[in-house]
Steps between C-alpha positions, in 0.01 A plus 500: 500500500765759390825514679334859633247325635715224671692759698217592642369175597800394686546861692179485596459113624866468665429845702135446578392821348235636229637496139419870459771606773735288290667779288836588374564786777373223809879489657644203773405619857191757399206281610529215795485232290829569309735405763815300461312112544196604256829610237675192507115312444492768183775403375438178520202507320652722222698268438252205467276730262788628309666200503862684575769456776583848619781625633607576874585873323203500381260387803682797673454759241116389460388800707134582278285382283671736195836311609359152508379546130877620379633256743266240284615689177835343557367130463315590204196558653330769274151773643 
């Protein structure tokens, strides 16, 4: 499984939604199931896949899908 691929894995399980809806435009607060408690469970498990400690900054800033794979970029994480 690609790093691609992983994304959208994790999205998908820690919001409870389809991995089709999981794309880079899908933004914090757009569907129900992004709300604040189902972003601190994605970032937990972004962490556990990725196997990186992000950064309060960075939790913040991780407002999309497109954001959370520069945010990613940061660690080293290459899509």
């Amino acid at each position: 499984m690609n790093n691609s691929e992983k994304l959208v894995q994790v999205f998908s399980e820690a919001l409870g939604i389809e991995s089709e809806v999981v794309v880079d435009d899908l933004q914090y607060n757009t569907i129900k199931q992004w709300d604040s408690t189902a972003h601190m469970v994605l970032v937990s498990e972004l962490e556990a896949a990725f196997d990186v400690m992000l950064d309060t900054d960075d939790i913040i800033d991780m407002s999309s899908v497109g954001k959370a794979k520069a945010i990613l970029g940061k660690y080293d994480v290459t899509f």
